[in-house]
C-alpha positions as CSV (number, residue, x, y, z in Angstrom):
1,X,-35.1,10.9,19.1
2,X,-34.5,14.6,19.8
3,X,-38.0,16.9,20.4
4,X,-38.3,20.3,20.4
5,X,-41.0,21.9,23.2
6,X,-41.8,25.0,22.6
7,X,-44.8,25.8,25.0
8,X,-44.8,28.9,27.7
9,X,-46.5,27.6,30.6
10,X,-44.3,26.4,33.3
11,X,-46.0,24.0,35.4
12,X,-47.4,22.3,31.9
13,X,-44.2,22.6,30.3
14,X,-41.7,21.2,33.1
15,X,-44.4,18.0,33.4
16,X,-44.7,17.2,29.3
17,X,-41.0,17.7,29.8
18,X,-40.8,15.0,32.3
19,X,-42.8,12.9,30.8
20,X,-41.2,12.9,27.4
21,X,-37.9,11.7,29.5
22,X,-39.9,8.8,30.7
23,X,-40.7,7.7,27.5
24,X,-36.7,7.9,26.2
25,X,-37.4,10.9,24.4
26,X,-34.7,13.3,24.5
27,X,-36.3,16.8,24.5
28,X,-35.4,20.5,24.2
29,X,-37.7,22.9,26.4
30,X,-38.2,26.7,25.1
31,X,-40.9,29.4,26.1
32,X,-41.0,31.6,23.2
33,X,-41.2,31.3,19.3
34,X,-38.0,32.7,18.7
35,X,-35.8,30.5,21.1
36,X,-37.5,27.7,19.0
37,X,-36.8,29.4,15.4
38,X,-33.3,29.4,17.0
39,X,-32.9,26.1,18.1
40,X,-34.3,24.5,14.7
41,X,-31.4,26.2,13.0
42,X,-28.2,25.0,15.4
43,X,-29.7,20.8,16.1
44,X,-31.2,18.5,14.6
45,X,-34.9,18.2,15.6
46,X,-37.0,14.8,14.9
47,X,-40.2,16.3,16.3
48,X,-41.6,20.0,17.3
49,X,-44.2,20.2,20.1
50,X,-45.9,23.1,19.6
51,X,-48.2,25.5,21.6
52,X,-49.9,28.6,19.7
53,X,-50.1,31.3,22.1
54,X,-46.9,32.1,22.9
55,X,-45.1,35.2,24.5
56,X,-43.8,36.2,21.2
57,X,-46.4,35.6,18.9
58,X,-48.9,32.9,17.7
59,X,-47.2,29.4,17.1
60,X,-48.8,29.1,13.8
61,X,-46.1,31.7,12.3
62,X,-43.5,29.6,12.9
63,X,-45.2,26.6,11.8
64,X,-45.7,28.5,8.5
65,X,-42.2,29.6,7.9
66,X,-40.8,26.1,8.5
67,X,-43.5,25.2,5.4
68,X,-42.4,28.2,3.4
69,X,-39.1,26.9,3.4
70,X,-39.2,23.1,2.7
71,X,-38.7,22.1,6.2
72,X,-40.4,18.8,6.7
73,X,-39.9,18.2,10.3
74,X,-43.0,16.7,12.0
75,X,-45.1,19.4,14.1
76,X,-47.6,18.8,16.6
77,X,-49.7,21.5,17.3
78,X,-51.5,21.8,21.1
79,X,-54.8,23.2,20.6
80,X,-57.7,24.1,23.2
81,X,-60.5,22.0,23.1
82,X,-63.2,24.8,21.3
83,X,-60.8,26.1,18.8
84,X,-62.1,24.6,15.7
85,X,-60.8,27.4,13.8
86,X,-57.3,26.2,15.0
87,X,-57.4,22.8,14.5
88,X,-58.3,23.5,10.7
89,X,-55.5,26.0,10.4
90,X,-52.8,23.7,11.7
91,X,-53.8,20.9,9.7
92,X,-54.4,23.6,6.6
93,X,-50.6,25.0,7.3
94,X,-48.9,22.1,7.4
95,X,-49.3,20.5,11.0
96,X,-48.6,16.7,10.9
97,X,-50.9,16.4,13.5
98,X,-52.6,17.9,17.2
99,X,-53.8,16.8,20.2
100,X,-56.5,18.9,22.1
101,X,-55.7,20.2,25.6
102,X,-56.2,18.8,28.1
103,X,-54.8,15.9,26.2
104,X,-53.8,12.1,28.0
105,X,-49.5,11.7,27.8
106,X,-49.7,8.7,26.2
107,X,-51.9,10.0,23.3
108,X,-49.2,12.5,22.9
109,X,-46.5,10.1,22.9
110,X,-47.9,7.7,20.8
111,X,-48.8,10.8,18.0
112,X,-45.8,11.7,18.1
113,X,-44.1,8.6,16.9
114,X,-47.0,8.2,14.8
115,X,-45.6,11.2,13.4
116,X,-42.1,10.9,12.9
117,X,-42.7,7.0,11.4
118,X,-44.6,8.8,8.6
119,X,-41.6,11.7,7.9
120,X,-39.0,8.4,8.0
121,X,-41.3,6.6,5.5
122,X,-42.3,4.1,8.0
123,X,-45.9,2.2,7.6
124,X,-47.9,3.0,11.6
125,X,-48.3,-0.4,12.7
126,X,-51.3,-1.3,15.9
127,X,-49.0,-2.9,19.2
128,X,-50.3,-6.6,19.1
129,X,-50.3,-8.6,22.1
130,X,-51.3,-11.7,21.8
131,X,-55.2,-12.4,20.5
132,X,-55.0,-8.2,21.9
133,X,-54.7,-5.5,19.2
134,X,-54.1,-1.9,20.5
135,X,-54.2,1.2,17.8
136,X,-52.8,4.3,18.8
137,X,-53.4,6.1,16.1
138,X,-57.3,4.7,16.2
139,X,-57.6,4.9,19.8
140,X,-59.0,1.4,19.3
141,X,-59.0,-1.9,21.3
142,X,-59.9,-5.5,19.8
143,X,-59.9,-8.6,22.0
144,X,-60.1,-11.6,19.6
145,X,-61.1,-9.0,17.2
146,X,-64.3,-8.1,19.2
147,X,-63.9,-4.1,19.4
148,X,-63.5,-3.2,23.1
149,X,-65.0,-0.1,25.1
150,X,-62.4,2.4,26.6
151,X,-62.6,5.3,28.6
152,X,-60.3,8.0,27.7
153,X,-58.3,6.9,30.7
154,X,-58.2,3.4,30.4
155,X,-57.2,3.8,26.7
156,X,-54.4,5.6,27.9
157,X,-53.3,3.7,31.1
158,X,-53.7,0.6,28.4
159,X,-51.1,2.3,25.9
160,X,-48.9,3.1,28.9
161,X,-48.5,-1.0,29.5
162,X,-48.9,-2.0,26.4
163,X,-46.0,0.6,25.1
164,X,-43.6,-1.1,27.9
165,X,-44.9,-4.9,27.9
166,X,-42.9,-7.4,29.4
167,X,-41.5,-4.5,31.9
168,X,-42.8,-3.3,35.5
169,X,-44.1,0.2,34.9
170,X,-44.0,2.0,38.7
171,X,-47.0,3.1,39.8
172,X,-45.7,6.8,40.0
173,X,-44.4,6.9,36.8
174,X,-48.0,6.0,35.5
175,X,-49.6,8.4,37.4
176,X,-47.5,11.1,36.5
177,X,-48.0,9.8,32.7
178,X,-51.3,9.9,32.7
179,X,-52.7,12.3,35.2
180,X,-49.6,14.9,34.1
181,X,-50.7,18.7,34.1
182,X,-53.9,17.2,36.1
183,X,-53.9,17.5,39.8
184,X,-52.9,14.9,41.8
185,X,-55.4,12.0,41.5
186,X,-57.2,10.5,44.6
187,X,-56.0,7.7,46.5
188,X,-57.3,4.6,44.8
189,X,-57.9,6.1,41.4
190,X,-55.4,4.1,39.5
191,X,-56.5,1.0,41.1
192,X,-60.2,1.7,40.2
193,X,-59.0,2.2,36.5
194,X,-56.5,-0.9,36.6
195,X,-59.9,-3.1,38.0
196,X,-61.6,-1.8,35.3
197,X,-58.6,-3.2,32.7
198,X,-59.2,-6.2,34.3
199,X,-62.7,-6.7,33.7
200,X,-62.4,-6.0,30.2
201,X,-59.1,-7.6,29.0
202,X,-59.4,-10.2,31.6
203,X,-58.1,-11.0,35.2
204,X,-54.6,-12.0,34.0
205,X,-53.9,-9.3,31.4
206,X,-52.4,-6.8,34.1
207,X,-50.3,-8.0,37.2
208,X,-49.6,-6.3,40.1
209,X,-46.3,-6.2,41.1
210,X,-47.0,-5.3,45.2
211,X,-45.1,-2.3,46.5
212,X,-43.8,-1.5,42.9
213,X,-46.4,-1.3,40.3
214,X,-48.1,-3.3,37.0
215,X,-47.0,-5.1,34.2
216,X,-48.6,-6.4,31.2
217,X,-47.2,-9.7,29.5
218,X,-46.1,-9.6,26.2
């Protein structure tokens, strides 16, 4: 899948860049709206990341003349926290969907698959893993369909190990998934959150893998 970025800040930029790598997303990086009108035209996009205030203009005008002219291609619009106005805009102009800034990277990854499922046609299905049930698109958790609790972060630490189950995810990668655009976190502070995992999910649902990282069953 091939994703078009089209926000101006570097430091945020070069991490959701990174991050979408991670996740075997093949992405396209540009800073202003033209550079992204340009690279809609010449390749095939399956998803557009986009920011609103940009160098060139606002990120809604090109979100409007992709509309204006049939173009169906799934946009995600990133939107600050207090802009209600802008949330209702993007949904109004034809966004498939936004996340609010700061947002977690696996709420952004999971929308955005969310988001091209629904342009290919494709019923959004919740990961299942055994008696546990894990919706993205809800940000909800069931164990033996008993709704569970979840912080922000442990919802999205959850989604990181769920999204690769059966596979050791390395402790940096998570890190830099979760905490990305954040400073660095402190020492311990993905421990404390996997403990927390454990409490609720149970002892066995996460194992540490020692000097490497974690790894949920599937």
């Amino acid at each position: 899948m091939k994703i078009l970025l089209i926000e101006d800040d570097l430091d945020l930029g070069a991490a959701l860049q990174r991050a979408l790598d991670q996740a075997s997303l093949q992405s396209v990086w540009v800073r202003r709206l033209a550079d992204g009108a340009a690279c809609l035209q010449a390749n095939d996009t399956d998803c557009v990341l986009l920011d609103i205030n940009l160098p060139d203009g606002e990120g809604f005008t090109l979100l409007e003349q992709l509309r204006r002219h049939h173009n169906t291609v799934p946009v995600l619009v990133m939107i600050a926290r207090d802009a209600l106005d802008d949330r209702l805009r993007a949904l109004n102009g034809g966004a498939d969907d936004y996340v609010i800034k700061p947002f977690m990277v696996p709420e952004l990854i999971a929308r955005i698959h969310v988001a091209i499922r629904r342009s290919a046609g494709q019923a959004v299905t919740a990961w299942q893993l055994g008696p546990l049930v894990i919706d993205p698109q809800q940000q909800t958790v069931t164990l033996n369909s008993i709704p569970l609790p979840m912080t922000p972060r442990e919802f999205s630490i959850l989604c990181e190990l769920a999204r690769q189950a059966g596979r050791v995810v390395r402790r940096e990668a998570l890190v830099q998934r979760v905490w990305a655009g954040e400073d660095e976190p402190s020492a311990g502070a993905l421990e404390f959150q996997i403990h927390g995992l454990r409490r609720k999910l149970g002892a066995h649902a996460i194992r540490t893998v020692r000097g490497v990282g974690y790894l949920m069953p599937r």
